[in-house]
C-alpha positions in Angstrom: 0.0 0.0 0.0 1.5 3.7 -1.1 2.4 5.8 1.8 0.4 8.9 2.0 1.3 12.6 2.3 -1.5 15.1 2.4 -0.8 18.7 0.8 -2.3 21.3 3.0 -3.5 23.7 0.7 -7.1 23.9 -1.2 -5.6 25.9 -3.9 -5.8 23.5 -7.2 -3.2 25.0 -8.8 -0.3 24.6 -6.1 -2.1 21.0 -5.9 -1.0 20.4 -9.3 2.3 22.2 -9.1 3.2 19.6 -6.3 1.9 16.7 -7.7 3.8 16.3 -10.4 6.9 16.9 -9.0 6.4 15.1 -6.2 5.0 11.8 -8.4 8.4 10.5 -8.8 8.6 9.4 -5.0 6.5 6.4 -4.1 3.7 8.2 -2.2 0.4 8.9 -2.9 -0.3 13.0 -2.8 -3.1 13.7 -1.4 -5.2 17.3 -1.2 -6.3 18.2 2.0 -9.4 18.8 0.8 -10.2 14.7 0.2 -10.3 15.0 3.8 -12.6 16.6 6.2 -9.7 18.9 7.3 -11.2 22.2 9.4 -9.9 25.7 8.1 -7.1 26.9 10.3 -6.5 31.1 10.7 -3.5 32.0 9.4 -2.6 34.2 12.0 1.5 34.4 11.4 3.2 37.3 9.9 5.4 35.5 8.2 5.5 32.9 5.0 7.3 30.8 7.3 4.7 30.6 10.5 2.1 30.5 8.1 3.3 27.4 6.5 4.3 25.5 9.7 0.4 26.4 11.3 -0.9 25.1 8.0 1.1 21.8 7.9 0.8 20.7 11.8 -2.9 21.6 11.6 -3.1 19.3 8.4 -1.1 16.7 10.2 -3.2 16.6 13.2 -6.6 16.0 11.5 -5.2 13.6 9.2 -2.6 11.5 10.8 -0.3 12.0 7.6 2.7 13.3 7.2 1.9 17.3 5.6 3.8 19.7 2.9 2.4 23.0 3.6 3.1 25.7 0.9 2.5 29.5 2.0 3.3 32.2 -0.8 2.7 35.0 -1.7 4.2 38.6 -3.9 6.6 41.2 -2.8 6.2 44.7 -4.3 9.2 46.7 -3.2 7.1 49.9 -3.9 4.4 48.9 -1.9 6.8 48.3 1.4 6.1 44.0 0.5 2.5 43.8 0.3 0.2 41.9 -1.1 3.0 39.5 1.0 1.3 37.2 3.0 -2.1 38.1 2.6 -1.4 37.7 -1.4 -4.8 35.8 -1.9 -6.6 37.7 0.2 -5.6 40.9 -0.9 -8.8 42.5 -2.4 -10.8 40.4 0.6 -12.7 38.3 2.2 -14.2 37.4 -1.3 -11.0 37.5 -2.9 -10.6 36.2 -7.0 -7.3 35.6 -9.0 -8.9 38.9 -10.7 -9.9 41.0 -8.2 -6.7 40.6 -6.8 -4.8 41.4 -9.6 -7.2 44.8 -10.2 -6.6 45.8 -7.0 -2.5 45.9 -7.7 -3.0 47.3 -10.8 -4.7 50.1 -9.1 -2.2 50.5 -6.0 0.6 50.7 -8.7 -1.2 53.1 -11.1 0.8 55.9 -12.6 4.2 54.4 -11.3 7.1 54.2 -13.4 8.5 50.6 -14.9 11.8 50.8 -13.0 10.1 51.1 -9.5 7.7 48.1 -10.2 9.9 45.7 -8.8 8.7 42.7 -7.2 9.7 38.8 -6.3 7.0 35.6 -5.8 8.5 34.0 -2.5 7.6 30.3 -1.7 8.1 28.6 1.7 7.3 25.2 1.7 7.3 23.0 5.1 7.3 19.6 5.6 6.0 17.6 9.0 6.4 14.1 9.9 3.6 14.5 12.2 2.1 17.4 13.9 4.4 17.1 16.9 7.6 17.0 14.3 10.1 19.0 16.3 12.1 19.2 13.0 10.1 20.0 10.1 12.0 20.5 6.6 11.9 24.4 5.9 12.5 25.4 2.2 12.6 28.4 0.4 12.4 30.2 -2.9 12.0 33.7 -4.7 12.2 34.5 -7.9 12.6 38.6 -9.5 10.8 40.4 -11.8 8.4 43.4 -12.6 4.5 44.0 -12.1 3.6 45.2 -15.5 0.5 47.7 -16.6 -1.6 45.1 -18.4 -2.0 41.1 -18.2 -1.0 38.8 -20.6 -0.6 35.3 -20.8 -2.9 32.5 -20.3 -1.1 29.8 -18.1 -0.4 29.8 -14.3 -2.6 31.6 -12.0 -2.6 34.5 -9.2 -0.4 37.3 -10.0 1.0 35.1 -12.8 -0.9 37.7 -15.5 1.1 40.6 -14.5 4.4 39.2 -13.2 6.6 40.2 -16.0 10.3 37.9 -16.5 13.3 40.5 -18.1 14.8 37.1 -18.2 12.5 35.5 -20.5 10.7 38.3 -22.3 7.1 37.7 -21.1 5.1 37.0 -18.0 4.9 34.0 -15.7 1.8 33.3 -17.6 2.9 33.1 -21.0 5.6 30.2 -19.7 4.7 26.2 -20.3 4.4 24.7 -17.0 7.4 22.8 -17.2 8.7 26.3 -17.9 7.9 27.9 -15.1 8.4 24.8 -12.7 12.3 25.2 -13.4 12.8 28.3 -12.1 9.6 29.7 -10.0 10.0 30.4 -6.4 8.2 27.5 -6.0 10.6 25.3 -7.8 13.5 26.2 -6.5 11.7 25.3 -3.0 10.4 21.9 -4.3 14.3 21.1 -5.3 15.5 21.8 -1.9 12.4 19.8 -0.5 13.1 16.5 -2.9 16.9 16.9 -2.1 15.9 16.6 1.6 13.2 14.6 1.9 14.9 11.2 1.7 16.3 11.9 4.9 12.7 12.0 6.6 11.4 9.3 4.7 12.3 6.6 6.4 10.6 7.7 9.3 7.3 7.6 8.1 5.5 4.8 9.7 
């Protein structure tokens, strides 16, 4: 029987992100959402606290070992914010859209060179929710909030999160694209590079 690890998020997309690069290992991934797993209050001010609180709560309603993800996007001329409350930013009601109107609107008017921004990714990892030593990893990844969206891949801030790198926006980049280099890549690597080390503990 496959050993289980349930993903602590309800967000399909990051679902899918981790799935597939998680596949590789012999465990069946499991949404949190397959389970009847209560909501938990974010109530940390960092990526960091929020993603531990997400992945012992997960853990201690399911048993299973938990990867908690908590992301969100830095805009340097907006002092860090959407930051952590990055889905929630236009509300209680909050839509990929809305969102993204609302920091079109907060950055109205300002110049291309101080649109700077970064996606950051922290992703946790608990054997159980009593782990004393969950696996911490984090990403980031650069770029520029742009005046108009474009693209039709990804999702969140993908739209308007614009790559000098590449040429184009998170959103115009395959997904195999953009899981080589995203924040949430580059956490994912350090998390498969470190999770054989926990593995064998899993009961």
């Amino acid at each position: 029987m496959m050993k289980k690890i349930v993903l602590a998020t309800g967000n399909l997309g990051k679902v899918k992100e981790l799935s597939d690069r998680l596949a590789p290992l012999a465990f069946d991934v499991v949404a949190q959402s397959e389970f009847t797993v209560s909501s938990v209050a974010e109530t940390g001010t960092t990526f960091v606290e929020n993603a531990i609180i997400k992945a012992r709560h997960a853990a201690a309603e399911t048993g299973l070992p938990a990867i908690a993800d908590d992301s969100g996007l830095e805009v340097d001329y907006l002092n860090g914010a959407p930051g952590i409350y990055s889905s929630r930013y236009s509300g209680d009601n909050a839509t990929d859209e809305l969102n993204n109107s609302k920091l079109l609107e907060a950055l109205s008017g300002v110049p291309a060179a101080q649109r700077t921004a970064r996606f950051q990714c922290v992703l946790v990892f608990m054997l159980h929710k009593d782990d004393p030593t969950p696996i911490i990893c984090q990403g980031s990844w650069e770029g520029t909030i742009t005046d108009d969206a474009s693209g039709r891949n990804g999702f969140g801030y993908d739209p308007l999160f614009w790559l000098n790198t590449h040429q184009c926006t998170s959103a115009d980049l395959t997904k195999q694209e953009k899981n080589t280099i995203s924040h949430r890549g580059q956490a994912l690597n350090q998390l498969l590079a470190l999770l054989p080390s926990k593995i064998s503990q899993i009961k």
